[in-house]
N, C-alpha and C positions, 0 to 999 in steps of 0.2 A: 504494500500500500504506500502510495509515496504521493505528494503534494494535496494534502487536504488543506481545505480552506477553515475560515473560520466557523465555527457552529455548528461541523460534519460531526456526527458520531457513528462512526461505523463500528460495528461489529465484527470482531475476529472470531474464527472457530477452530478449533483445533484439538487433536487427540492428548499431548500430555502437554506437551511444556512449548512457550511462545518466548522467543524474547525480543523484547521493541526496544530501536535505537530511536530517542526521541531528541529531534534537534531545539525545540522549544520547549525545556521541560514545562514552563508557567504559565502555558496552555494548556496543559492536556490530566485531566485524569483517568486514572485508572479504575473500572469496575470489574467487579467478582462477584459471585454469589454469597461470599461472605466478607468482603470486608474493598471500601471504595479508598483512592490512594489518591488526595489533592493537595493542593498542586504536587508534581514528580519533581519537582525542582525550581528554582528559579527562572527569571524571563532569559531566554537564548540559551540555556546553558544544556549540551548535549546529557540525555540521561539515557541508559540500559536497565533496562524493565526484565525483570522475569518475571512470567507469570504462567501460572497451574489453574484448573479451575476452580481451585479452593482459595489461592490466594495471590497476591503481586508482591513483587520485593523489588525496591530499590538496589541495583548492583553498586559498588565504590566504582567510583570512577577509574580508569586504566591509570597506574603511574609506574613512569620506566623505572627499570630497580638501577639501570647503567648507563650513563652520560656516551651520547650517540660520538665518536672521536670527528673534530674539524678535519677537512681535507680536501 
């Protein structure tokens, strides 16, 4: 699913596990049958969703363990 606008709520379906790259997290939340996750994060800021049909989890954000060498 990629370029929603404002106001869309679509629906995902899926057998065990989803995980959404969300490039607005202060847009968007998350629904479940048990438990709704708003906001995902702040305005602009990339967030990783997992989520089961029981629940969504906020992932940490990716940070490198080692300094990329200049060259």
């Amino acid at each position: 699913m990629r370029g929603m606008e404002s106001g869309q709520s679509p629906t995902v379906s899926f057998s065990e596990l989803a995980l959404m790259v969300v490039g607005n997290a202060g847009g968007v939340t998350v629904r479940t049958p048990a438990k709704d996750i708003a906001p995902i994060g702040p305005r602009t800021q990339v967030r990783v969703v997992k989520v089961t049909k029981e629940h969504g989890e906020i992932l940490e954000p990716f940070k490198p363990t080692a300094a990329i060498p200049a060259g």
